[in-house]
C-alpha positions in Angstrom: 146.2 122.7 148.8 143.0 121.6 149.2 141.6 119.2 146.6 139.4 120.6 144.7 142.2 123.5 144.0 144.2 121.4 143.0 141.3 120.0 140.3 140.8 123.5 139.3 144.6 123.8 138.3 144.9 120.6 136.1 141.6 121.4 134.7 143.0 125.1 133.9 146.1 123.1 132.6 143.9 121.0 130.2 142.1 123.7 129.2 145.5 126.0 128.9 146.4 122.8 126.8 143.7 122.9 124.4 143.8 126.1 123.5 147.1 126.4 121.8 146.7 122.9 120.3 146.6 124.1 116.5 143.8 122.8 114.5 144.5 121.0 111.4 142.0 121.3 108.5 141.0 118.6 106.1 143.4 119.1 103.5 146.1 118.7 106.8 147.1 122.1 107.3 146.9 124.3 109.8 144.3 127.0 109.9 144.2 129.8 112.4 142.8 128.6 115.9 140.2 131.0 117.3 140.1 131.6 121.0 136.9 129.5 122.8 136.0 133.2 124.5 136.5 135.9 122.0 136.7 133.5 118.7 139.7 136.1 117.4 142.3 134.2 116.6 144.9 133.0 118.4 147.5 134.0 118.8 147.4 137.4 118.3 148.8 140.9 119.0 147.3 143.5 121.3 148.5 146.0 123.6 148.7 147.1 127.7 145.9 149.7 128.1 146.9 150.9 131.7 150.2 152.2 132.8 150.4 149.2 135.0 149.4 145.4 134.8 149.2 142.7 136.6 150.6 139.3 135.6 149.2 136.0 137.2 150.2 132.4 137.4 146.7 131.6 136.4 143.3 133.3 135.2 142.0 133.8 138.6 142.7 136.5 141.4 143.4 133.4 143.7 146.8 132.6 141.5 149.7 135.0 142.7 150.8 137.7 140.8 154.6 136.9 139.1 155.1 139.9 137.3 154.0 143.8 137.0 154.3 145.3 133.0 154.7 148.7 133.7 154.6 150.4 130.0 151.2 151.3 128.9 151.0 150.7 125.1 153.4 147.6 125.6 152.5 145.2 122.6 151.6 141.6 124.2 150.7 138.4 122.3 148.0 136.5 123.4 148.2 132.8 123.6 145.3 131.8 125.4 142.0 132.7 126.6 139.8 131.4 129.9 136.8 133.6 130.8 137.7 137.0 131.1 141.6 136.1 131.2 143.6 135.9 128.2 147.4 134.3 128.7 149.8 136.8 127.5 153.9 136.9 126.5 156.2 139.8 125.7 158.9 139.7 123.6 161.1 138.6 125.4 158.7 135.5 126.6 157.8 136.5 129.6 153.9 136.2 130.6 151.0 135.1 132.4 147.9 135.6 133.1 146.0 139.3 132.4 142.4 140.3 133.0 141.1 141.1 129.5 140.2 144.9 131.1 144.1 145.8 131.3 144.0 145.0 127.3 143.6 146.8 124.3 143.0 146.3 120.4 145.2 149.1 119.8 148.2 147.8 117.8 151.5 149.2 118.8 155.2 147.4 118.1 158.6 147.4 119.7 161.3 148.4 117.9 164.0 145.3 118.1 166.6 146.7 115.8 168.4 149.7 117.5 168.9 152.7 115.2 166.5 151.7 112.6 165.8 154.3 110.2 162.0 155.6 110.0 161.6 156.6 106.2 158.9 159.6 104.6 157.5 156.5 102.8 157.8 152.9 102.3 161.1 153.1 100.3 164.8 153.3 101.6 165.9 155.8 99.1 163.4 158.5 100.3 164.2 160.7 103.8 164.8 159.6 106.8 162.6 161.3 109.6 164.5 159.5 112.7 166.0 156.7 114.3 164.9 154.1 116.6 166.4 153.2 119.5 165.0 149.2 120.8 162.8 149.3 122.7 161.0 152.0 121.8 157.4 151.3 121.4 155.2 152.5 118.4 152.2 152.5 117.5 150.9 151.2 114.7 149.5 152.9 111.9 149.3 150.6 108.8 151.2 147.2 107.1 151.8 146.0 104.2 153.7 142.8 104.0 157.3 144.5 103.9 156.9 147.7 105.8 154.7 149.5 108.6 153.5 152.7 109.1 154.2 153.9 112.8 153.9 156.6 115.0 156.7 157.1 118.1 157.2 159.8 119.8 155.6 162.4 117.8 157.0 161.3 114.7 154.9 159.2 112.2 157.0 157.4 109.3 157.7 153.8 107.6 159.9 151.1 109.0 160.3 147.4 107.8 158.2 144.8 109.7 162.3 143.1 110.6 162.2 145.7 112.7 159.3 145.5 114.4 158.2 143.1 117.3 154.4 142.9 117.6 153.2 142.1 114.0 153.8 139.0 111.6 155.7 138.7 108.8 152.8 137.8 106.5 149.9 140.5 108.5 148.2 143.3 106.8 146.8 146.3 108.7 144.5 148.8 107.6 
């Protein structure tokens, strides 16, 4: 490895670093860090756009590729952001690197609770359209702070957010 690549990864390490330092506000608590590239915060949810993505060691097309997401509409989290890479994990922790072009604002959730019910409305004593399997993904419709609105397969109807991996407990979507 030639020097100045190897300068390039601790300075991508630092800079990796500072970006999901959180920031502590006057009164000491933590406020939402916002990405040095986009300013959205950080972290936050989006989803695969293409049917195929790949993942990198680092935010270049130098750094080797570690893993392939294969499921367009796949809800990531994003971590980090360097240029026009943002740092990505699934749910099950696995990420890297992804060029913000394989990205997409469109919020979508995997189900994590096999079986779980998706209700006519936000209220467990009114119809149940279907069951979940996990690891279905859904897109997202609407949250409130207990349930979601979400649309799988065809079939649009309300779930609980414990079900759902790919929004926070305490996030409202309109």
């Amino acid at each position: 490895m030639r020097f100045s690549s190897r300068l390039a990864v601790v300075a991508m390490a630092i800079i990796s670093a500072f970006c999901l330092a959180p920031m502590a506000t006057a009164e000491g608590t933590t406020s939402p860090e916002r990405g040095p590239v986009t300013h959205l915060p950080i972290p936050r949810f989006v989803s695969l756009k293409t049917s195929e993505g790949n993942v990198r060691r680092g935010p270049s097309l130098r750094h080797r590729i570690d893993w392939v997401f294969k499921h367009p509409g796949m809800p990531l989290e994003i971590t980090g952001e360097f240029g026009h890479w943002r740092q990505v994990r699934d749910r099950d922790g696995v990420g890297g690197w992804v060029h913000y072009s394989l990205l997409s604002g469109a919020r979508t959730a995997i189900i994590d609770r096999d079986l779980s019910p998706l209700y006519s409305s936000a209220d467990t004593q009114s119809q149940i359209n279907a069951y979940l399997e996990a690891g279905v993904i859904a897109r997202i419709e609407t949250c409130g702070l207990a349930w979601c609105r979400v649309k799988a397969d065809g079939i649009r109807g309300w779930t609980t957010k414990e079900n759902l991996w790919g929004v926070r407990a305490n996030e409202v979507i309109e």
